[in-house]
N, CA, C and O atoms as a GROMACS GRO file, in nm:
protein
  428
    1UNK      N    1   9.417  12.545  16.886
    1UNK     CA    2   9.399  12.635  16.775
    1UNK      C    3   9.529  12.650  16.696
    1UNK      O    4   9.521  12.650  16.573
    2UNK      N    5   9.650  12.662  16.758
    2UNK     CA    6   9.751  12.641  16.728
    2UNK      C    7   9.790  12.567  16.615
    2UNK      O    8   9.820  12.599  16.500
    3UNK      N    9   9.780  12.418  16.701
    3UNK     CA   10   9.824  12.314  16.614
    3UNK      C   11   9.731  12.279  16.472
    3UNK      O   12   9.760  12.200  16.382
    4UNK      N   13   9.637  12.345  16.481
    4UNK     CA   14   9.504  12.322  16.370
    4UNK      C   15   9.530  12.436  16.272
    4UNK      O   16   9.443  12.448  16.185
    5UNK      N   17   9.634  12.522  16.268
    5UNK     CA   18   9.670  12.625  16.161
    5UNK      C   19   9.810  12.584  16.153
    5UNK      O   20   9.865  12.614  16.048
    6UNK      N   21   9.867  12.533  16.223
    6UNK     CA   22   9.995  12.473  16.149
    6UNK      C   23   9.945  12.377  16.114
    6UNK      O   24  10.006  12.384  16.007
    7UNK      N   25   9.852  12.234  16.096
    7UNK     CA   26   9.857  12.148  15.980
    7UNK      C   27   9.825  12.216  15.892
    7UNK      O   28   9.896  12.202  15.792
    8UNK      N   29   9.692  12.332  15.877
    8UNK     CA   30   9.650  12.394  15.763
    8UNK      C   31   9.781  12.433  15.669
    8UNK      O   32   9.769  12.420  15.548
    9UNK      N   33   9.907  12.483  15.725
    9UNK     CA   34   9.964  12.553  15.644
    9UNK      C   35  10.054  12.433  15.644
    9UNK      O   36  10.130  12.449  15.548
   10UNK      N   37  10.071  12.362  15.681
   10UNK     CA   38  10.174  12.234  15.654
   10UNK      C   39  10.135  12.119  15.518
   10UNK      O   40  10.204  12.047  15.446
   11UNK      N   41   9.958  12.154  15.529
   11UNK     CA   42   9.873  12.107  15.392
   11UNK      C   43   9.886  12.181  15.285
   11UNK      O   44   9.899  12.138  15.171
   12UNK      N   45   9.884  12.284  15.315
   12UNK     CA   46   9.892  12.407  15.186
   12UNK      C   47   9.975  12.400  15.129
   12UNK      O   48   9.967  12.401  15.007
   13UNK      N   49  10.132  12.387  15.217
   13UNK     CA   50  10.253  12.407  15.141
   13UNK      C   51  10.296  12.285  15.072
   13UNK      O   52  10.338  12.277  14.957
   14UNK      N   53  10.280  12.179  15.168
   14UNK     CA   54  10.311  12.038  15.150
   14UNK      C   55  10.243  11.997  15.023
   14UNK      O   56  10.296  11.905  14.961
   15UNK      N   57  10.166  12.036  14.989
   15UNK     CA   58  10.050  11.952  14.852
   15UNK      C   59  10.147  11.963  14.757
   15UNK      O   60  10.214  11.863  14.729
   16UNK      N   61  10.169  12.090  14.690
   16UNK     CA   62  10.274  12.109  14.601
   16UNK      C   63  10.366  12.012  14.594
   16UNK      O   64  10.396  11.956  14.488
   17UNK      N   65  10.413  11.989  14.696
   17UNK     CA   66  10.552  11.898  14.683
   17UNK      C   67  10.519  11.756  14.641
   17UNK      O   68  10.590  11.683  14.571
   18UNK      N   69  10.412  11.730  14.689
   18UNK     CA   70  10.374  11.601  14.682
   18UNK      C   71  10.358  11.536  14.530
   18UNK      O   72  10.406  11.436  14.478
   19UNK      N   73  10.249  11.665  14.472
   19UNK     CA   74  10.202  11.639  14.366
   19UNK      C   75  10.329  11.669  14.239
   19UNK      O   76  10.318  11.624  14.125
   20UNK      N   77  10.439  11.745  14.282
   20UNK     CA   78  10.566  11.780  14.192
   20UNK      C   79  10.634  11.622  14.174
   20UNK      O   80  10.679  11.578  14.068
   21UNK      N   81  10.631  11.560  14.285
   21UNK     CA   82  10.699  11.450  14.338
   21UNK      C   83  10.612  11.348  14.257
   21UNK      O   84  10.669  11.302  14.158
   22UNK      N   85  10.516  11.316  14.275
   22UNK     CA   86  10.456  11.243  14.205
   22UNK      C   87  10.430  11.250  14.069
   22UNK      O   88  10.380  11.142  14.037
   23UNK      N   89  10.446  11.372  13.911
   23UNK     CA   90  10.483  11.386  13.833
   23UNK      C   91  10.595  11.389  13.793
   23UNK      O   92  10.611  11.392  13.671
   24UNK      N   93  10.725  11.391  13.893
   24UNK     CA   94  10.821  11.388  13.815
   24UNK      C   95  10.851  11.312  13.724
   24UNK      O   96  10.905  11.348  13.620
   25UNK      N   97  10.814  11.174  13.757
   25UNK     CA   98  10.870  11.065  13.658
   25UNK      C   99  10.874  11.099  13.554
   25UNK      O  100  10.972  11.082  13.482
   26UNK      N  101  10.717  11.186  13.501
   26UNK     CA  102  10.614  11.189  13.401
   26UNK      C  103  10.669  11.315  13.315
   26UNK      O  104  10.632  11.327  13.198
   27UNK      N  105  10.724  11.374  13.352
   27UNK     CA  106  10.779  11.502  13.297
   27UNK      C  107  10.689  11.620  13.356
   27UNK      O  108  10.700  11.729  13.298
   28UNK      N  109  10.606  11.612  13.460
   28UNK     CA  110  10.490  11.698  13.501
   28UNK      C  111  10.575  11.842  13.585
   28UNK      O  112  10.656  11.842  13.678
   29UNK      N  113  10.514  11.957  13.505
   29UNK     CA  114  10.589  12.077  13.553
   29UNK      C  115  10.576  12.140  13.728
   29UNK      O  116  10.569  12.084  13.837
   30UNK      N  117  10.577  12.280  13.685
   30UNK     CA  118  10.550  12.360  13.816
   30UNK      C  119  10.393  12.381  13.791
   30UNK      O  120  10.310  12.375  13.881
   31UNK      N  121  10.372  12.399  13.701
   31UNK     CA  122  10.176  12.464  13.693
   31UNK      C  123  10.089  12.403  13.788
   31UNK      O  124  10.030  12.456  13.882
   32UNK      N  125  10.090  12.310  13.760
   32UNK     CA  126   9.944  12.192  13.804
   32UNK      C  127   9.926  12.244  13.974
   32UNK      O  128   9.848  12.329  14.016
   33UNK      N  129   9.988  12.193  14.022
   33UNK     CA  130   9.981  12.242  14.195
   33UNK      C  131   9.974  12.377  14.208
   33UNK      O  132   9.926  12.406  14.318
   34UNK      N  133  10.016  12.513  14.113
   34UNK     CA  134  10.015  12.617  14.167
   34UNK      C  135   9.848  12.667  14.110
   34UNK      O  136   9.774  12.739  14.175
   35UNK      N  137   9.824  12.620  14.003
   35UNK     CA  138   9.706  12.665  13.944
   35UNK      C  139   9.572  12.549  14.035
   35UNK      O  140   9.449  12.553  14.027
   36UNK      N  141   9.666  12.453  14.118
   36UNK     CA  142   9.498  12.429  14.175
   36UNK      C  143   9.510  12.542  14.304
   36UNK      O  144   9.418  12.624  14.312
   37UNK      N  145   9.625  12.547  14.406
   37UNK     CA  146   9.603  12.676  14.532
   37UNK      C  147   9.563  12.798  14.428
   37UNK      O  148   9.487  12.864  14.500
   38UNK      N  149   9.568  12.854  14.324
   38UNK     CA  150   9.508  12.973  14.275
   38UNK      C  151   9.397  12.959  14.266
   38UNK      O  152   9.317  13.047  14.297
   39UNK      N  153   9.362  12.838  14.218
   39UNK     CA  154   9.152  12.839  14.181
   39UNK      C  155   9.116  12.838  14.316
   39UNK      O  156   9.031  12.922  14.347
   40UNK      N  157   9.162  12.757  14.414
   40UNK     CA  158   9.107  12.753  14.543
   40UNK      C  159   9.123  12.891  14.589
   40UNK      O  160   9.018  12.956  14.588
   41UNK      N  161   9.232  12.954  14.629
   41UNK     CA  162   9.215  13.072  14.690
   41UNK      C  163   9.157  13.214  14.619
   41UNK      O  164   9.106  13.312  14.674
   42UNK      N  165   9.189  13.182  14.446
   42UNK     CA  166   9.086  13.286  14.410
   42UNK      C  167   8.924  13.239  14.415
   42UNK      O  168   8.838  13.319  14.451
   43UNK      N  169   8.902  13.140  14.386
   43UNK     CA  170   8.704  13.121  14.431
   43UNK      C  171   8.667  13.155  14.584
   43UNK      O  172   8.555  13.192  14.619
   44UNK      N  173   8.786  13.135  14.676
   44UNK     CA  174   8.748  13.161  14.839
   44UNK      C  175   8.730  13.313  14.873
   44UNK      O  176   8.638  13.356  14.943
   45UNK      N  177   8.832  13.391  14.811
   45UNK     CA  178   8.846  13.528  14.824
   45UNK      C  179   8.700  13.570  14.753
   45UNK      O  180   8.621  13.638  14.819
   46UNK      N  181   8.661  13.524  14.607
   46UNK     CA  182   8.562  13.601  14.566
   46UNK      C  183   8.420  13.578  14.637
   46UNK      O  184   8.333  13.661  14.661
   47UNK      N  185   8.423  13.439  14.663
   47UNK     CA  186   8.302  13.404  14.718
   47UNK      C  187   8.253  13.459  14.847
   47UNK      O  188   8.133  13.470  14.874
   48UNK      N  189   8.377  13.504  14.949
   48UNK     CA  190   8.362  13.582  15.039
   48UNK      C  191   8.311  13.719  15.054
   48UNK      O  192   8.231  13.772  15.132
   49UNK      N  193   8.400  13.769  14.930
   49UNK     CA  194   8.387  13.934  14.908
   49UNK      C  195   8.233  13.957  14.818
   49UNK      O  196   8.181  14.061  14.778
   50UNK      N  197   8.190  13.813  14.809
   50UNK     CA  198   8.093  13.896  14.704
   50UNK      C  199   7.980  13.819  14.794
   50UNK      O  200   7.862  13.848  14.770
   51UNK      N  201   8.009  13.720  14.897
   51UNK     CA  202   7.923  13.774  15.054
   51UNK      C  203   7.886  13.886  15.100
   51UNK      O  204   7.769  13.924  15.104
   52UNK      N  205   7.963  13.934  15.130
   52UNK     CA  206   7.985  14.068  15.201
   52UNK      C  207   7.918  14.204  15.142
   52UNK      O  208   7.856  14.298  15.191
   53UNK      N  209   7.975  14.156  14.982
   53UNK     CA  210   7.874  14.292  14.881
   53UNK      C  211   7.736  14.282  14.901
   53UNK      O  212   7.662  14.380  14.896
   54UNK      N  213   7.693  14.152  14.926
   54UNK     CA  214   7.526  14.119  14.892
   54UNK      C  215   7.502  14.142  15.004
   54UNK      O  216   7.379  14.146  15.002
   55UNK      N  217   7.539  14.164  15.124
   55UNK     CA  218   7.479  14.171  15.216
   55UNK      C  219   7.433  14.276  15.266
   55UNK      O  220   7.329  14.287  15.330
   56UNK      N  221   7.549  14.400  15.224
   56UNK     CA  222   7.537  14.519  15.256
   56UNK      C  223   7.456  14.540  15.155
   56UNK      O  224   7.365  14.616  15.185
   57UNK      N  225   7.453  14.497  15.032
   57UNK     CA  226   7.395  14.576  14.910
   57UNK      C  227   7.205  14.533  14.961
   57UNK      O  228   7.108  14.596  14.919
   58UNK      N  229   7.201  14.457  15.021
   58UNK     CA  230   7.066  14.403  15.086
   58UNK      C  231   6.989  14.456  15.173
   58UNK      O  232   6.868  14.478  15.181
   59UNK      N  233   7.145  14.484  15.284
   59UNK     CA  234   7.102  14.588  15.382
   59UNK      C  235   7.083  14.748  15.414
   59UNK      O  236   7.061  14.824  15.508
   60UNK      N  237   7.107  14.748  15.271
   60UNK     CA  238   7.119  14.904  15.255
   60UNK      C  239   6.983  14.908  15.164
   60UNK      O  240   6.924  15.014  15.186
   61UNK      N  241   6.940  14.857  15.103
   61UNK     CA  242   6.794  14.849  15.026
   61UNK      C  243   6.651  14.792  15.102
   61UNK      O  244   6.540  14.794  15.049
   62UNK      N  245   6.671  14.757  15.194
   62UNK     CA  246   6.570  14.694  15.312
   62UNK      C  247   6.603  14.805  15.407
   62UNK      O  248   6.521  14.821  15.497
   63UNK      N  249   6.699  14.877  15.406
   63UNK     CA  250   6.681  15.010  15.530
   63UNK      C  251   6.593  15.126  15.391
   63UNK      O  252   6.507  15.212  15.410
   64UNK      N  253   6.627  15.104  15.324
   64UNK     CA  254   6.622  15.218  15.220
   64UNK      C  255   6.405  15.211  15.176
   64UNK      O  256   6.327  15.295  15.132
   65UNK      N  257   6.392  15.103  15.208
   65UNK     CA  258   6.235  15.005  15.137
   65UNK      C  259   6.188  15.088  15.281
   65UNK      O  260   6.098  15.171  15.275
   66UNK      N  261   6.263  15.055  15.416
   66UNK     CA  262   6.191  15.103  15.541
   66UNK      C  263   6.143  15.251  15.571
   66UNK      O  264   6.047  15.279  15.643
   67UNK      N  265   6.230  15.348  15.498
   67UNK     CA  266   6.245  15.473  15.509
   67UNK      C  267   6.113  15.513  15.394
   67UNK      O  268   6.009  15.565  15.434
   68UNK      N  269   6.139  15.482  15.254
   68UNK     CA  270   6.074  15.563  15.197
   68UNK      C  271   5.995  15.402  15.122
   68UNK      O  272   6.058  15.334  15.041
   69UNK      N  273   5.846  15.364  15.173
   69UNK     CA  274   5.788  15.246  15.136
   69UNK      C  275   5.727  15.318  14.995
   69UNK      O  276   5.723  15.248  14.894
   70UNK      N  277   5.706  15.379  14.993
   70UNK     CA  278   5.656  15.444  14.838
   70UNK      C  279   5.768  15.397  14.715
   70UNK      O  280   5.727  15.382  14.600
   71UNK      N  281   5.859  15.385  14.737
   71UNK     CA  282   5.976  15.389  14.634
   71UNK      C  283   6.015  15.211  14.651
   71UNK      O  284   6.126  15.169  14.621
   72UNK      N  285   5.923  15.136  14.695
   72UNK     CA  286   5.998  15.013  14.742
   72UNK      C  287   6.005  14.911  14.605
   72UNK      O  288   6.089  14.823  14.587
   73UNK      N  289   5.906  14.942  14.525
   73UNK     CA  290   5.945  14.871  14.381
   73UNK      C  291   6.070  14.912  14.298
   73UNK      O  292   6.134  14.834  14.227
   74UNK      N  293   6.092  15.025  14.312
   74UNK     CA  294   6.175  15.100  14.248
   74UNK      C  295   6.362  15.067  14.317
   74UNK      O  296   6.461  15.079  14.245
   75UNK      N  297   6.365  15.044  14.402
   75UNK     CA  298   6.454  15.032  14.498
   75UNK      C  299   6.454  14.859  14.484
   75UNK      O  300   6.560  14.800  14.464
   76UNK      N  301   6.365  14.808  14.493
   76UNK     CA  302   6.405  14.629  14.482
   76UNK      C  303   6.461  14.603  14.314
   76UNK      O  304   6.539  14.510  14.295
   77UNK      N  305   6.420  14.680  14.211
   77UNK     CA  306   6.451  14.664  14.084
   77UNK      C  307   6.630  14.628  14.091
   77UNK      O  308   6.701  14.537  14.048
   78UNK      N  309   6.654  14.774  14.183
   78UNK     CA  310   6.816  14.829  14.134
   78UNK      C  311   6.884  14.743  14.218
   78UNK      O  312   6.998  14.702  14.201
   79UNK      N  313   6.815  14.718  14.303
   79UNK     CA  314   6.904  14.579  14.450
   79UNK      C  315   6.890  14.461  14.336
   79UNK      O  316   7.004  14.430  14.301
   80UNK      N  317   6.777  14.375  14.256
   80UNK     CA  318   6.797  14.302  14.227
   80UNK      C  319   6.907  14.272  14.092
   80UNK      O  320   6.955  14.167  14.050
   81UNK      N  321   6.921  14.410  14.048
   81UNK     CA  322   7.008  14.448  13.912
   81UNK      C  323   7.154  14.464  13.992
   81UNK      O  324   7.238  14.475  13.902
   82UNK      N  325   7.209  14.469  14.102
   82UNK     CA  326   7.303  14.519  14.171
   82UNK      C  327   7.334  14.356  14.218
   82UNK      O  328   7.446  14.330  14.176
   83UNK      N  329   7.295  14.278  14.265
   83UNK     CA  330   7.313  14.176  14.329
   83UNK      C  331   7.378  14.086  14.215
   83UNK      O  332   7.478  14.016  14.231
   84UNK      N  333   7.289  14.103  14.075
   84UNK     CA  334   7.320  13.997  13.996
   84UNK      C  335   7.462  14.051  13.935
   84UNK      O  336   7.550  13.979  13.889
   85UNK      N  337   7.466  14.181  13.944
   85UNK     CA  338   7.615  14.256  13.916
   85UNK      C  339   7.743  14.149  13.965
   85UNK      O  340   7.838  14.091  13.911
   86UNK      N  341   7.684  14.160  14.097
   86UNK     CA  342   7.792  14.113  14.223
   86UNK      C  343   7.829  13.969  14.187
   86UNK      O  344   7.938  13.936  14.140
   87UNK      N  345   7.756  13.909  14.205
   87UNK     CA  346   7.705  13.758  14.168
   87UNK      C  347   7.801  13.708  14.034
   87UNK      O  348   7.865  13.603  14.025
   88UNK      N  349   7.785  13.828  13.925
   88UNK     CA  350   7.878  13.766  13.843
   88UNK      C  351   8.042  13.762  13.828
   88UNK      O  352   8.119  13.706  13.750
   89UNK      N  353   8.060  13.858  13.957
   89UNK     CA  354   8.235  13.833  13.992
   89UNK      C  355   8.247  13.661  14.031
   89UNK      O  356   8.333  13.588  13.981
   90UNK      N  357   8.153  13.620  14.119
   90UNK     CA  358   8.172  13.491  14.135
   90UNK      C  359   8.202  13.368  14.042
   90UNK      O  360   8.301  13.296  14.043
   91UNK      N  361   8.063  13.361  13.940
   91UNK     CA  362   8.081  13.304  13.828
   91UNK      C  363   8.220  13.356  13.741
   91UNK      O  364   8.300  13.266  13.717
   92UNK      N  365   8.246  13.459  13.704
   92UNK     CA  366   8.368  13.492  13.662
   92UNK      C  367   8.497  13.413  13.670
   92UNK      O  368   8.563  13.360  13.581
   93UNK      N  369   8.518  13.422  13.824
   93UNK     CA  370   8.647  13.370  13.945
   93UNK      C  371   8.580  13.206  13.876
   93UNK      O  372   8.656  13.159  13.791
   94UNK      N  373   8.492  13.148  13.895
   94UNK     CA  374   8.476  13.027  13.876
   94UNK      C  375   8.516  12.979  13.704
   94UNK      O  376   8.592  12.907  13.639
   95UNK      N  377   8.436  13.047  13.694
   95UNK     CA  378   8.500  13.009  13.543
   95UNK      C  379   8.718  12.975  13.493
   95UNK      O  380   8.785  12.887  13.438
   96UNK      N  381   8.737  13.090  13.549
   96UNK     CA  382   8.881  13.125  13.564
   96UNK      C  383   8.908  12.989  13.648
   96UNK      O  384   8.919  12.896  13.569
   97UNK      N  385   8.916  12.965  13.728
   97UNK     CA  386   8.940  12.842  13.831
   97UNK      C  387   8.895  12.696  13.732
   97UNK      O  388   8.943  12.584  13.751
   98UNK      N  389   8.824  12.720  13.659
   98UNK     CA  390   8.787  12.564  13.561
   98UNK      C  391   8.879  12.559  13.487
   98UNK      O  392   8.939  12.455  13.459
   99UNK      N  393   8.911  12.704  13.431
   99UNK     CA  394   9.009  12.709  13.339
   99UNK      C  395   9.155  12.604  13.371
   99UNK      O  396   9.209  12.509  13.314
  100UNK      N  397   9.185  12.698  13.521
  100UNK     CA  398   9.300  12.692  13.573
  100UNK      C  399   9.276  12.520  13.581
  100UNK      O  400   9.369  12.451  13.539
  101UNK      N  401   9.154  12.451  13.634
  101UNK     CA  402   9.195  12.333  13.678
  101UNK      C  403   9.210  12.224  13.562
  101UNK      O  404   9.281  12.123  13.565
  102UNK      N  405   9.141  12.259  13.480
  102UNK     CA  406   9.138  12.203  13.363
  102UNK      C  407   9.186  12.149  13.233
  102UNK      O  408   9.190  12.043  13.171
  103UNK      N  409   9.236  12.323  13.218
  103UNK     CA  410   9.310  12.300  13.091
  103UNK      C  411   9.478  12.276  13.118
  103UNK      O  412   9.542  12.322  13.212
  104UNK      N  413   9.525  12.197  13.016
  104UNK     CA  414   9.639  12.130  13.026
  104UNK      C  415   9.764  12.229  12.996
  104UNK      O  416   9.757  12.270  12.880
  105UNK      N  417   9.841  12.264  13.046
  105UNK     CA  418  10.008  12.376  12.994
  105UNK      C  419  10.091  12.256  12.906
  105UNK      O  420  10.137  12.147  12.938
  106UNK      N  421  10.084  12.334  12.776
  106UNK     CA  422  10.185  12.262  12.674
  106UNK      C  423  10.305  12.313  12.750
  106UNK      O  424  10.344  12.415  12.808
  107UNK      N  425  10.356  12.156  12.712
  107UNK     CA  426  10.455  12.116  12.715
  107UNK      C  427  10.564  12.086  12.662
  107UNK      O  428  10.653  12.035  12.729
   0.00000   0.00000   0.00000
């Protein structure tokens, strides 16, 4: 377990260098390598956290459908209006991350 989180972080750190190293010739800056670990770790963070929202936000509306079944249309409306809430932090972070991978830093 050890040795399988030190390559992780020996990959993480190491990429940068690689890819600095390999633009230098070219005139290639600091951006490129830092803006791809940002898209990666901001899409990982959101995609996680907005796991976590949907799940509870799921499980709290399927306890909520169990308790009072009279109200269960009414209650799936606001879960399904709540989810797509959530949902769009993701797309958001993604978008931002296309940005980041994409567009070029004048030079």
């Amino acid at each position: 377990m050890r040795r399988s989180l030190s390559l992780a972080v020996v990959a993480v750190i190491g990429s940068p260098g690689l890819a600095l190293a390999a633009e230098g010739a070219t005139g290639g800056g600091w951006v490129g390598p830092f803006a791809v670990i940002a898209a990666g770790i901001g899409m990982a963070i959101a995609s996680g956290l907005c796991a976590l929202g949907q799940g509870r936000a799921t499980a709290a509306a399927v306890d909520a459908m169990g308790r009072q079944p009279g109200a269960a249309a009414r209650i799936q409306t606001a879960m399904i209006i709540g989810l797509a809430l959530i949902e769009s932090l993701a797309l958001y972070v993604f978008v931002i991350a296309a940005i980041l991978l994409f567009v070029q830093p004048i030079k």
